[in-house]
DODRENPA-616640 format. One line per 5 residues: their letters; for each residue x, y, z of C-alpha. Coordinates in steps of 0.02 Angstrom, whole numbers, plus 50000, padded with zeros to 5 digits. Example, Ala and Ser with C-alpha at 12.3 -4.5 7.8 and 13.67 -1.06 7.14 Angstrom:
! DODRENPA-616640
as	50615/49775/50390; 50684/49947/50357
! end
This chain:
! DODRENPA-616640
xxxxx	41688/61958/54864; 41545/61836/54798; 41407/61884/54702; 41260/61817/54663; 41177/61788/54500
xxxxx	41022/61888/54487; 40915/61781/54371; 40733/61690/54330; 40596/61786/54383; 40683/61926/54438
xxxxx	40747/62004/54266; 40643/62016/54102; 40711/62061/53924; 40659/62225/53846; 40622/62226/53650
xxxxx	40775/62209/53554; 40879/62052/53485; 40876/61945/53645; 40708/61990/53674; 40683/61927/53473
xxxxx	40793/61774/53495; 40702/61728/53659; 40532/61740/53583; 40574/61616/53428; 40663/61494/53552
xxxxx	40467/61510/53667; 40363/61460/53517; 40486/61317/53467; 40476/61228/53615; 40304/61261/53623
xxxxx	40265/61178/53456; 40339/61031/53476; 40224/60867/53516; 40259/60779/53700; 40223/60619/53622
xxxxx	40381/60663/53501; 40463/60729/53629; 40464/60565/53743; 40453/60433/53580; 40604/60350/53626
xxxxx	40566/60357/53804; 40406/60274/53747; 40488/60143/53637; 40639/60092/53766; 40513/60061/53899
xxxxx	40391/59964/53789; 40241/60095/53803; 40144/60086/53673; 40030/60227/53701; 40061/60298/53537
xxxxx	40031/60159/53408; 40027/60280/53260; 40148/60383/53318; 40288/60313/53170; 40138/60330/53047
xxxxx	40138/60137/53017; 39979/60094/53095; 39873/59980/52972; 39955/60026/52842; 39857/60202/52818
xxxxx	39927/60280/52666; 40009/60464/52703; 40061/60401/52874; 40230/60489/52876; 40259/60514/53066
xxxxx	40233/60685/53022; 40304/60749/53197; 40424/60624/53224; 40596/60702/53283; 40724/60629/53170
xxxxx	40902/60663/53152; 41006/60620/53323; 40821/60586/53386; 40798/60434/53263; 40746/60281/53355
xxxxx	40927/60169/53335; 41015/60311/53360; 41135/60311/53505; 41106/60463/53574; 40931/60459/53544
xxxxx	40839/60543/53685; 40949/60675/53728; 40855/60832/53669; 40727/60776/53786; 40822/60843/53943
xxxxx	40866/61008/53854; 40695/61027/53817; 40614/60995/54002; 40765/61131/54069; 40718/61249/53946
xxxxx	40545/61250/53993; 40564/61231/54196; 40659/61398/54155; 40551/61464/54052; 40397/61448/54171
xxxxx	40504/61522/54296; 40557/61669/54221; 40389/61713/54146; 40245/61612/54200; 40186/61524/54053
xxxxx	40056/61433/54111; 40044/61340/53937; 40247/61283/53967; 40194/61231/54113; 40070/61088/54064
xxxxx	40180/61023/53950; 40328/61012/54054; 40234/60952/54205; 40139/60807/54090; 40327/60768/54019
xxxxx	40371/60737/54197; 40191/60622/54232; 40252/60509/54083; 40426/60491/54140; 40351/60432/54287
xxxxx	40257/60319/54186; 40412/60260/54087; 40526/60237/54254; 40360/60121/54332; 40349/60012/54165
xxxxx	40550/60001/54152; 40529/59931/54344; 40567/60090/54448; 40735/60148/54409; 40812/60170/54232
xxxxx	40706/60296/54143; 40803/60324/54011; 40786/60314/53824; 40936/60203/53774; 40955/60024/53820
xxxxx	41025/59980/53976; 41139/59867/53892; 41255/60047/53819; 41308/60052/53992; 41387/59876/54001
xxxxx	41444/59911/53813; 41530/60054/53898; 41608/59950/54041; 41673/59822/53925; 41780/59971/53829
xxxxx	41676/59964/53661; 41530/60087/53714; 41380/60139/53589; 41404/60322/53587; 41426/60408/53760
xxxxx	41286/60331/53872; 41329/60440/54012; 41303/60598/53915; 41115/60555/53875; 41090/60496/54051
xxxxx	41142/60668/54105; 41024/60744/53987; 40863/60684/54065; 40916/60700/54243; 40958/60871/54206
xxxxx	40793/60901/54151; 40707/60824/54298; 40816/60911/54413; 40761/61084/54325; 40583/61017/54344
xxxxx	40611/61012/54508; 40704/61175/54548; 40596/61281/54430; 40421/61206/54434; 40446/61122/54627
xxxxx	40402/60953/54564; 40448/60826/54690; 40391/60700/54559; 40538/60748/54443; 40665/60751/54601
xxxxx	40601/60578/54647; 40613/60498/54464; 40796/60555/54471; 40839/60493/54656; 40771/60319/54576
xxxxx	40856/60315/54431; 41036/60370/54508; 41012/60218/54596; 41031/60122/54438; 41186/60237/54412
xxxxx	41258/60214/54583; 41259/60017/54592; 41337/59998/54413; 41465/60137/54448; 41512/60032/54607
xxxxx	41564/59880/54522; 41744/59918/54437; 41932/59936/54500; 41992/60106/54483; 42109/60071/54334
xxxxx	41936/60013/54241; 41857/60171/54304; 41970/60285/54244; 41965/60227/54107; 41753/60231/54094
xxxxx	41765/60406/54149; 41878/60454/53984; 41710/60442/53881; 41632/60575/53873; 41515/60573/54047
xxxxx	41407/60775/53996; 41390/60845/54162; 41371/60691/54281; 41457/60749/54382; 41361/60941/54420
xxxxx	41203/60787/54421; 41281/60737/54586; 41306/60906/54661; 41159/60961/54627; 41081/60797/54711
xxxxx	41188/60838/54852; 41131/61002/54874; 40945/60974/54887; 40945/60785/54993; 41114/60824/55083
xxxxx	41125/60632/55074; 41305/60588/55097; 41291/60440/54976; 41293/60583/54820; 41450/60672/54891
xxxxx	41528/60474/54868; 41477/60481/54709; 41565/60657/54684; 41714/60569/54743; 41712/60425/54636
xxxxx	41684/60547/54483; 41842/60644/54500; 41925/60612/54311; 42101/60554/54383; 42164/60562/54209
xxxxx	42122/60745/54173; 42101/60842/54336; 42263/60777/54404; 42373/60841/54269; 42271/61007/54256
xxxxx	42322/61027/54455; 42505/61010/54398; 42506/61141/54269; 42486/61016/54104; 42408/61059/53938
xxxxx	42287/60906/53935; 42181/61004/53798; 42258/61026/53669; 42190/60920/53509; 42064/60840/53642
xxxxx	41880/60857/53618; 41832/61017/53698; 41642/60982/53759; 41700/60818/53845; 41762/60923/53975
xxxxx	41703/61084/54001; 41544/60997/54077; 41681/60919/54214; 41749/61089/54250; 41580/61155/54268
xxxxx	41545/60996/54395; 41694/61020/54463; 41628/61203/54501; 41488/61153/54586; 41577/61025/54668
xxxxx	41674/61133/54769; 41499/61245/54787; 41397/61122/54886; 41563/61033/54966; 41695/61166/55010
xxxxx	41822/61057/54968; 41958/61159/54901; 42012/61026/54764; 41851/61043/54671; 41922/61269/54672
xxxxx	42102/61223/54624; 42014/61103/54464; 41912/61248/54398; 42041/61382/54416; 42199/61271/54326
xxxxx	42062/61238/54204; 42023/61405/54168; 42207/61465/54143; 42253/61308/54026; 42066/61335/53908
xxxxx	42099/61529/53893; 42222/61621/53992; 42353/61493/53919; 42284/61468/53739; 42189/61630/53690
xxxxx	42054/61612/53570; 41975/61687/53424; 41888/61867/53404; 41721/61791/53437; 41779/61698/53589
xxxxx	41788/61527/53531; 41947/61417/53533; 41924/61247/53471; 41876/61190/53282; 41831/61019/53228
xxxxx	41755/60992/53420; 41926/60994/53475; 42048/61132/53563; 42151/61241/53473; 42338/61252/53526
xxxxx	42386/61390/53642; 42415/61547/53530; 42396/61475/53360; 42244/61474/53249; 42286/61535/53106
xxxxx	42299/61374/53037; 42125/61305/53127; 42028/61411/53031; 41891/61316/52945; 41723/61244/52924
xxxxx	41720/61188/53104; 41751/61307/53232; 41673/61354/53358; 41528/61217/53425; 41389/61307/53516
xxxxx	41378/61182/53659; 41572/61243/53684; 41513/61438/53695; 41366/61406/53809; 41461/61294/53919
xxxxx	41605/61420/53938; 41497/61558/53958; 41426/61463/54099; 41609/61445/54172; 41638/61620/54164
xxxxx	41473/61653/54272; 41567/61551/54406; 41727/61618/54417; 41648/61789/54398; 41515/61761/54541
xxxxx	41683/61676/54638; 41824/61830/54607; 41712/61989/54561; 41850/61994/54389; 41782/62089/54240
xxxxx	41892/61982/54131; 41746/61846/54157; 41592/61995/54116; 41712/62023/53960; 41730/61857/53907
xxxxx	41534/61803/53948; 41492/61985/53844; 41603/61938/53690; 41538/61730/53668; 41350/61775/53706
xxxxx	41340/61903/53555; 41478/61816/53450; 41424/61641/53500; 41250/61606/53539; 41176/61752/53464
xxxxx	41289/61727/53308; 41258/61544/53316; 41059/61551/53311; 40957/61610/53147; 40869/61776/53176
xxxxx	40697/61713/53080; 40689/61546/53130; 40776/61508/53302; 40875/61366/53214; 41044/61334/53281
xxxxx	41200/61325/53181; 41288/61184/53237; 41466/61274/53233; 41539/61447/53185; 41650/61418/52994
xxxxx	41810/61565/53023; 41844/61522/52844; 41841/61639/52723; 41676/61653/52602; 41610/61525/52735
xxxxx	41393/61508/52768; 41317/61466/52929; 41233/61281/52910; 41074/61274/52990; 40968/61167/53103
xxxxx	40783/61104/53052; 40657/61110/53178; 40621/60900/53151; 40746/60837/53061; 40908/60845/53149
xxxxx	40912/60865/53352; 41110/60896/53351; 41189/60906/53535; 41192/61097/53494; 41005/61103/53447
xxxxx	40986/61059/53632; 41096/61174/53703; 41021/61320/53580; 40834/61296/53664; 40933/61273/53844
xxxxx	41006/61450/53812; 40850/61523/53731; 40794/61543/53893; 40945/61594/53969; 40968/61774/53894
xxxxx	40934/61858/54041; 41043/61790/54159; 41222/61881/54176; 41157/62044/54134; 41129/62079/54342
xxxxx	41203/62014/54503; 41221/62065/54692; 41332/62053/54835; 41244/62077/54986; 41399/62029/55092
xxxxx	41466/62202/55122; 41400/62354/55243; 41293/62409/55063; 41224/62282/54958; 41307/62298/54780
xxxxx	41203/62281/54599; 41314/62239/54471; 41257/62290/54315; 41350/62177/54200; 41291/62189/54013
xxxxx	41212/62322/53922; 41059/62223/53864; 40882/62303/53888; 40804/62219/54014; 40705/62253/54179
xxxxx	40759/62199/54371; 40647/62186/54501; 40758/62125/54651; 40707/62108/54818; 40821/62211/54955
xxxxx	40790/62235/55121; 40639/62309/55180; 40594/62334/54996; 40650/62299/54840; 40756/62359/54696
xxxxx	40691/62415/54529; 40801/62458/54362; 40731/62462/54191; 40877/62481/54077; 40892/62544/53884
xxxxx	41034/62522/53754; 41027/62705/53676; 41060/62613/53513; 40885/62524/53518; 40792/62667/53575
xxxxx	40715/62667/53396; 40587/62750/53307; 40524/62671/53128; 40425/62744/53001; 40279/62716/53090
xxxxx	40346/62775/53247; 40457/62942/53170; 40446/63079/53312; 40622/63026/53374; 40743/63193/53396
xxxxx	40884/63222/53271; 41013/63193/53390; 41200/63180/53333; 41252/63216/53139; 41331/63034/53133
xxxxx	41309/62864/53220; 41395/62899/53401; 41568/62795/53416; 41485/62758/53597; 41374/62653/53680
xxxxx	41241/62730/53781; 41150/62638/53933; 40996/62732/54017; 40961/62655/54195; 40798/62705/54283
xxxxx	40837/62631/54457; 40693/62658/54599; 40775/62608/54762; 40610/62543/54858; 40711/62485/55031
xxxxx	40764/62599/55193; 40920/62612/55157; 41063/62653/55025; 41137/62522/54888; 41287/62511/54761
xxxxx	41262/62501/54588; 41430/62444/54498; 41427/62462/54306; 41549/62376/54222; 41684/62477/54104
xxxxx	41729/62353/53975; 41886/62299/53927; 41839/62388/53748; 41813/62553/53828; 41907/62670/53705
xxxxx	41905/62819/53800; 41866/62894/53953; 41685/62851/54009; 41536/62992/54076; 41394/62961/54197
xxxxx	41263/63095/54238; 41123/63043/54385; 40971/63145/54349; 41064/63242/54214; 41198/63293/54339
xxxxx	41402/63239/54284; 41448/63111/54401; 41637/63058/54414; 41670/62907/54325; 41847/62820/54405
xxxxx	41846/62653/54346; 41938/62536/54495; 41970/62354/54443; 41858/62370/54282; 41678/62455/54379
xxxxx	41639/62631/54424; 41516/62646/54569; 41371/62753/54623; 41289/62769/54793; 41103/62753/54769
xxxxx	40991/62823/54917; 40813/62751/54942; 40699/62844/54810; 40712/62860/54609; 40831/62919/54521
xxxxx	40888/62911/54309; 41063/62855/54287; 41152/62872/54101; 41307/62795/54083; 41415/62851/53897
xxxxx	41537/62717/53859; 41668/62743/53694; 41700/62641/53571; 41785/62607/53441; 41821/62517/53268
xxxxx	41967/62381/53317; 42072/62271/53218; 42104/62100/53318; 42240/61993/53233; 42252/61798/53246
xxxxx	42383/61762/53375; 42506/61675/53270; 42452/61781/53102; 42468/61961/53151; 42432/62035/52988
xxxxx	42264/61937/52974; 42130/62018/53065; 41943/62036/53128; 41857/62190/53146; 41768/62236/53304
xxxxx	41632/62371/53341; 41656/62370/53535; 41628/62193/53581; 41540/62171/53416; 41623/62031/53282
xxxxx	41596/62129/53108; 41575/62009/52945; 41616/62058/52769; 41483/62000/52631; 41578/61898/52527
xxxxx	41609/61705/52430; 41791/61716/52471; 41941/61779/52585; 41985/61963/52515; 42135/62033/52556
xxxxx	42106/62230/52605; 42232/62359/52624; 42262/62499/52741; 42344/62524/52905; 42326/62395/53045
xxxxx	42336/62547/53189; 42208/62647/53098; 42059/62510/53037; 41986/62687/52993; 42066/62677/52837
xxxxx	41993/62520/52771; 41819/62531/52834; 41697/62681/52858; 41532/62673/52924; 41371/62635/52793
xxxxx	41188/62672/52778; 41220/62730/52967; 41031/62788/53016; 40845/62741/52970; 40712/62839/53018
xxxxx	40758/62867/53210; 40896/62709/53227; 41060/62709/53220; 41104/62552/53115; 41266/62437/53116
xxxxx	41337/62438/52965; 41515/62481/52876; 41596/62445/52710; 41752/62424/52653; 41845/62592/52560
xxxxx	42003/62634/52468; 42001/62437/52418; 42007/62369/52242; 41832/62307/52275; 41682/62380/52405
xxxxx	41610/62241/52526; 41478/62285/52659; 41514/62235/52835; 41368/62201/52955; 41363/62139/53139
xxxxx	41398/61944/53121; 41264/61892/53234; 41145/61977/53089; 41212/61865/52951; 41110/61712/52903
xxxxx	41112/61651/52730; 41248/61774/52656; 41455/61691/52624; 41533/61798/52757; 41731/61809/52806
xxxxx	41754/61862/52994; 41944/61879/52945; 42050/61951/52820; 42218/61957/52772; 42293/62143/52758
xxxxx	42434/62238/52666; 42512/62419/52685; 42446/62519/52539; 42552/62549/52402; 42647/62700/52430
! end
């Protein structure tokens, strides 16, 4: 069974938080100056387009740069440039999945001055650090990780060219991988090796990709040449190469190693991802919220407790995982991989970005009375920053996918995020327009909504209105999530339907013509220990990562079976919502617990140690 992603253009985000996080991460990118965007683009090449652009020119008095991107972006810096790629993919994907016609001058005149830059720098290295990093790099004392800006602005021109079908931005990068290609030529294998142990980003998926759309065979030798000898070869024989090493260094290679095996076949590139996969989580577990390293490096399998910190969980770790999930779901069909995607992109990059501003929060602190540090929209440009606008416009991919493989063509319905699908089928296409019951709000301007249950439902309802627009039947396949506390019910047109779960999805034959679908899924409150501290927990609402208001760890008391008896639900409804909050009872002191994806500027503790009550 493979699956395919269903994803720009064909799904759209309904009102609620994605829809809210999406819209801040729109008007970010779109406030942010080109000529800010490209300065050290501009300043490597020797353009000097801009002469004010530093706010130094003749001496004018209030000349502060006022746009200037500083932070990782500095000019000096050596990663400078780098948010520059992020940026051009999150727009390509933007424009894709909605159109903006606005994105789409700005990304397309980003590409024009690349051009520019590439022409001035003599046709190949476009880049914004100094070509000299990469010799630096060769001689075993680099300047930061040249590779990993590289990849940044191919990446972006590659997206350019995918999403906005710019053959400008697929020629810039053909010229400039030329640069690459020759350099990367040069060494023995030993010095190679040893090149490829800094961190590379995703090189490697930069190949593939190139691969895929020229089919030159020159880019499948330079997949070849990029195999990491030193880490895929002891993944292959079962090793635990990952512990205490720095975890984004090489999820980017899995993830190229993914798409490796994609556009080659080659069953190496398979074997890579899947012993990868098994020694980052199936082997070493992680935390409630999904991530597993702190301090940018990977936890040891099964023990955390004493990892807990500042530190944990880096957002460029979450997104990039989430993205390896996507894979090996779209390669296996395994829920385990919906599960895991479900649990990082509410606990992770919806935790990980402020609700107000769109800011990014560099990592995740476990620690008890910890706050979330946040990003500035000039002043700091962090790796994560990057990957935070790269996922912006992400949220609606993995909520659908299809298989069209079999004698029905299958619609996974994968999260429970409102959103539209419009997907085209044959002879027709396929409509759903999906709800969260929980968001189906009223306010106090908007108070007709029906009284419904006494007390917030310990369920989550999905309403699907499917219209099946072909000539001939399809699957849909909901998923029934690992946190399923109960035996699901789905009605079709208000009509029971049985709901059998097999292998984690419950289907339903859909026949051309409209139908409404409601799908009832329970839930429950769930205390999830630390691995190697069982009596040390996190609360969960489904798939949801509770936090406890408070400056410092609190120890609560009550029995672990029954979280019931340490936390009760609190001011549950407003006008016609059903809001997600608890707080904390029979304890020597109340705390209010609320979703941690909704905490921004409060001291939170996501765990707690716990004690039997006094008898």
């Amino acid at each position: 069974m493979t699956y395919k992603a269903c994803t720009l253009g064909q799904v759209s985000l309904g009102s609620g938080v994605y829809e809210d996080r999406h819209r801040n991460n729109v008007d970010y990118i779109l406030s942010l100056h080109n000529e800010n965007l490209l300065q050290n683009h501009y300043i490597e090449c020797g353009i000097n387009r801009y002469p004010n652009l530093f706010g130094t020119w003749e001496g004018k008095e209030n000349s502060h740069g006022e746009h200037l991107h500083w932070g990782w972006e500095t000019p000096g810096s050596a990663v400078r440039g780098q948010f520059l790629g992020h940026w051009l993919a999150a727009a390509s994907r933007e424009v894709a999945a909605t159109g903006n016609a606005t994105l789409r001058i700005k990304a397309l005149n980003i590409v024009d001055e690349l051009a520019l830059c590439q022409k001035e720098h003599g046709g190949e290295w476009v880049f914004s650090i100094p070509e000299l990093y990469m010799d630096h790099l060769a001689q075993g004392h680099p300047n930061g990780v040249p590779q990993y800006v590289l990849h940044k602005t191919l990446m972006g021109l590659l997206c350019a060219y995918r999403y906005l079908a710019s053959d400008k931005a697929l020629d810039i990068a053909r010229h400039a991988s030329q640069w690459i290609m020759r350099w990367a030529r040069q060494f023995d294998a030993d010095r190679w090796n040893a090149i490829l142990d800094v961190e590379t980003g995703g090189m490697l998926e930069v190949w593939a990709d190139l691969y895929e759309i020229t089919h030159d065979v020159k880019y499948r030798e330079m997949l070849d040449l990029y195999w990491h000898q030193h880490l895929f070869d002891p993944l292959l024989a079962g090793e635990d190469v990952l512990t205490n090493r720095h975890a984004n260094t090489t999820i980017p290679e899995a993830i190229g190693a993914a798409r490796a095996y994609e556009v080659t076949g080659a069953q190496c590139w398979k074997d890579v991802v899947e012993a990868y996969w098994k020694c980052a989580v199936e082997r070493r577990g992680f935390f409630a919220t999904g991530g597993c390293n702190a301090g940018e490096i990977w936890c040891p399998p099964f023990e955390y407790a004493a990892r807990r910190g500042d530190k944990n969980q880096e957002l460029c770790t979450v997104f990039n995982m989430m993205r390896l999930a996507d894979v090996l779901f779209r390669w296996t069909g395994r829920r385990e991989f919906l599960d895991y995607y479900e649990l990082n992109s509410i606990n992770g990059l919806l935790a990980q970005t402020h609700a107000r501003t769109g800011m990014p929060s560099y990592y995740l602190p476990l620690e008890g009375g910890a706050r979330k540090l946040w990003g500035s929209r000039l002043h700091d440009f962090w790796c994560c920053h990057g990957t935070a606008v790269e996922a912006g416009a992400m949220h609606g991919e993995g909520i659908y996918y299809y298989d069209e493989s079999a004698e029905l063509p299958a619609v996974v319905v994968a999260r429970f995020v409102n959103s539209k699908l419009t997907l085209p089928i044959a002879n027709g296409e396929l409509h759903i327009a999906m709800q969260e019951g929980s968001s189906m709000q009223g306010d106090a301007l908007h108070n007709a909504s029906s009284a419904g249950a006494l007390h917030r439902p310990q369920s989550l309802t999905a309403y699907l209105k499917v219209e099946n627009a072909g000539q001939a039947s399809i699957i849909l396949r909901l998923r029934m999530p690992s946190w399923c506390s109960g035996s699901p019910t789905i009605s079709v047109d208000g009509v029971r339907r049985p709901a059998h779960a097999v292998n984690g999805f419950t289907e339903l034959v859909i026949a051309p013509g409209r139908c409404e679908v409601t799908l009832v899924v329970p839930k429950e409150l769930r205390a999830v220990a630390i691995p190697d501290a069982p009596e040390t927990v996190a609360f969960l609402d489904g798939p949801v990562v509770l936090a406890g208001i408070a400056d410092r760890e609190t120890t609560l008391y009550g029995d672990l079976k029954r979280p019931t008896s340490m936390l009760a639900s609190n001011n549950e409804r407003q006008w016609g919502t059903w809001m997600h909050g608890y707080r904390s009872i029979h304890q020597p002191q109340s705390m209010v617990f609320k979703p941690l994806y909704e905490v921004d500027d409060e001291a939170y503790c996501v765990y707690f140690p716990t004690q039997p009550c006094a008898t």
